[in-house]
FILO-599225 format. One record per residue (C-alpha): residue in three letters; x, y, z. Coordinates in steps of 0.05 Angstrom, whole numbers, plus 5000, padded with zeros to 4 digits. Example, Ala and Ser with C-alpha at 12.3 -4.5 7.8 and 13.67 -1.06 7.14 Angstrom:
BEGIN
ALA524649105156;SER527349795143;
END
This chain:
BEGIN
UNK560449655135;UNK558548925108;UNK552049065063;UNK548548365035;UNK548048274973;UNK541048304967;UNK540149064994;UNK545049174943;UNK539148894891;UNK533149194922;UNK537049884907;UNK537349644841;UNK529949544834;UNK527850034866;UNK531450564823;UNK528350124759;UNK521450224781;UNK521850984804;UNK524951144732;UNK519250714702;UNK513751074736;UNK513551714707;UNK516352034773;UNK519852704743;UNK528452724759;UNK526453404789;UNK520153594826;UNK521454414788;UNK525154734749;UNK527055214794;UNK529554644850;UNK536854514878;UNK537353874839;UNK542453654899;UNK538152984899;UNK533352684839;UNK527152464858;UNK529651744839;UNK534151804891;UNK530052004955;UNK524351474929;UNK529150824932;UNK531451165001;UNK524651205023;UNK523150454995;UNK529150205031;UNK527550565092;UNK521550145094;UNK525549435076;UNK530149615122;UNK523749745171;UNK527250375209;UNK525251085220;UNK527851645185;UNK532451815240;UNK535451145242;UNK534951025174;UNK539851685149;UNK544851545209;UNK544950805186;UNK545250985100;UNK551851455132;UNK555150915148;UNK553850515083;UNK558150675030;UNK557250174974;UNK549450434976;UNK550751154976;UNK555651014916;UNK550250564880;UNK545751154889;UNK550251624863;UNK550352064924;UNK556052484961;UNK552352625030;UNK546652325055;UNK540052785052;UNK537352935118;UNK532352605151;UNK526353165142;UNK528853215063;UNK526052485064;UNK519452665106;UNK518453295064;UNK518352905004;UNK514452355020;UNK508852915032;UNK509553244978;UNK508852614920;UNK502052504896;UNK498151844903;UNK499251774816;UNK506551694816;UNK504551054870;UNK499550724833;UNK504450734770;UNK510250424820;UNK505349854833;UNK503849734762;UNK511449664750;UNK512749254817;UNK508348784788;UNK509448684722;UNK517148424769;UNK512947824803;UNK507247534749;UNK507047474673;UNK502847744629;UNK496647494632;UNK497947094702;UNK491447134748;UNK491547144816;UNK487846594859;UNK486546834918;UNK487047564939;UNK485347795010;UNK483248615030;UNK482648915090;UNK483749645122;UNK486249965184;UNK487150765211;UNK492851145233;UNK493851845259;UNK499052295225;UNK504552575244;UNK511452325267;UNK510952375344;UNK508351835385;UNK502251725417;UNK505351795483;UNK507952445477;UNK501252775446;UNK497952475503;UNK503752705551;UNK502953335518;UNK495553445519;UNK496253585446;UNK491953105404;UNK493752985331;UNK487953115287;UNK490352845221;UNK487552145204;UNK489451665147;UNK485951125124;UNK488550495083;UNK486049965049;UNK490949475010;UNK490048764975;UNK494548274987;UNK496247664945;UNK496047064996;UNK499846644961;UNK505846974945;UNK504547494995;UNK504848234945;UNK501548764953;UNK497148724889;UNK492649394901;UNK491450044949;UNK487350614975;UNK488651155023;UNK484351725045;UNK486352225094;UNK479652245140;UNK474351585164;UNK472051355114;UNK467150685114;UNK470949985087;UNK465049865036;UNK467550574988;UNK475050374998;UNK472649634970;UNK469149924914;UNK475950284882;UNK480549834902;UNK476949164876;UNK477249544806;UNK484149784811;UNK485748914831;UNK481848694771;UNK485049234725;UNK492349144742;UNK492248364761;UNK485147964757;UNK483647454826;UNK479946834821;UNK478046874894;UNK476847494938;UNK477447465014;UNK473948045067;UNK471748085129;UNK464148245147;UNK465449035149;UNK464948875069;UNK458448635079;UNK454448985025;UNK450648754970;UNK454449294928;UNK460048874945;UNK457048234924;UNK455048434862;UNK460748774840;UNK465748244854;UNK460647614825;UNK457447964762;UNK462348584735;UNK468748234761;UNK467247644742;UNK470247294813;UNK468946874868;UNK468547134934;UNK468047035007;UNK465147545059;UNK462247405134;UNK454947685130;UNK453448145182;UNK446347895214;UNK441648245256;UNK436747875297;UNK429347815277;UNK432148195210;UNK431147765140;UNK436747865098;UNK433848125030;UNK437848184984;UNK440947524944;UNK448447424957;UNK448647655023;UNK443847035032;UNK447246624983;UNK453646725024;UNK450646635101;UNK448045865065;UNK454945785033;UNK458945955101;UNK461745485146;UNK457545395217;UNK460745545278;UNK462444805312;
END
C-alpha cells in the first residue's frame, strides 16, 4: 500500500519523543514484552494523525507494511491492546512528551506571542452516545480538558485533564504555570468562564504577561476588584 512520505517521518518522531520521555520499554518485569511501550505510543500518536478509531486504525496499520517494518513489528497488536494501554499510562509520561514535542518546534529561549486556552467535557467510554441512549444505559465517567494552544503556529503548548466537572478557573490556574514553565506567552487569550481576579493577577503580576479575558457582568453589580475593571475599560464595545 502507497504510504507518504511524511507518515513515514511522523513514525520517526514519534518513536524519538516516546524514547525521550522517560516512558519505560516495558510497563513490568513480569510482562510479555511482545510490544515495547515505544511501540503502542507512536501507534496510538498515529492513530490520532491519521484521525481514525482503533478499529479502523489496526485493520488500516495491517495493510501497511513499510510502517509495521519501521516499527519493528511482526503482527499488528489488537485494537483493545491499544485501548488498554492508553488507560493504563499515567498523565507524567504526557507532560514529559510535550516537553520534548516542543523543544521539535521553538528554540531555546523562543517566547510565544500569543497563546489561546479554553476547555470542553466528554464522557468516557468507547460506545456512542446513541447506543447508551438506545440502550438506557448512561455512561457515568466524565473527562475534562483544558489545553493551550499556540495561535500562531497552531501547537499545543500546555494541558490539563481531570476525570470529573471541574470549574475552568482551577484548570487555568495549573495550566497557565505549566505554559509559562515549558514555553513563556507574551499574550494570553480566554473566554469570560476565566473571569476571575485570581486569573488576572496571576497572568499580569507572577507571569509577567499580557492578557485578554471577557468580564462576566452582572447588572446593578460594581465590579470590585481591579483588573476585572481594568479589562471591561480596555475591551472593545459591542458596535
Amino acid at each position: 500500500m502507497f504510504l507518504s512520505g511524511k507518515y513515514l517521518n511522523f513514525i520517526d518522531t514519534a518513536i524519538a519523543v516516546s524514547g525521550r520521555s522517560h516512558l519505560p520499554l516495558y510497563s513490568s518485569k513480569y510482562s510479555k514484552r511482545k510490544y515495547t511501550q515505544h511501540q503502542l505510543m507512536t501507534l496510538v500518536l498515529l492513530k490520532e494523525y491519521l484521525n481514525e478509531d482503533y478499529r479502523n486504525f489496526v485493520e488500516l496499520i495491517e495493510l501497511m507494511d513499510k510502517v509495521q517494518n519501521k516499527l519493528g513489528i511482526k503482527k499488528v497488536p489488537h485494537f483493545t491492546t491499544l485501548q488498554k494501554f492508553m488507560s493504563r499510562i499515567p498523565t507524567l509520561f504526557f507532560n514529559s512528551m510535550l516537553k520534548q514535542t516542543l523543544k521539535l518546534f521553538y528554540y531555546h529561549g523562543e517566547r510565544i506571542y500569543l497563546t489561546a486556552i479554553d476547555s470542553s467535557g466528554f464522557t468516557g467510554g468507547h460506545c456512542s452516545y446513541y447506543y447508551s441512549m438506545r440502550t438506557g444505559k448512561k455512561r457515568r465517567s466524565y473527562l475534562k480538558t483544558s489545553i493551550a494552544i499556540d495561535v500562531e503556529k497552531f501547537i499545543v503548548t500546555g494541558f490539563k485533564i481531570s476525570s470529573k466537572p471541574v470549574h475552568d478557573t482551577k484548570h487555568a490556574t495549573t495550566l497557565l504555570k505549566q505554559c509559562h514553565r515549558l514555553r513563556h506567552s507574551e499574550y494570553y487569550v480566554l473566554d469570560k468562564g476565566y473571569d476571575s481576579e485570581q486569573i488576572h493577577v496571576l497572568i499580569r503580576e507572577n507571569m509577567n504577561s499580557s492578557h485578554l479575558i471577557l468580564v462576566r457582568q452582572r447588572k446593578r453589580k460594581r465590579l470590585k476588584s481591579e483588573y476585572r475593571r481594568k479589562m471591561v475599560k480596555e475591551f472593545d464595545k459591542k458596535p
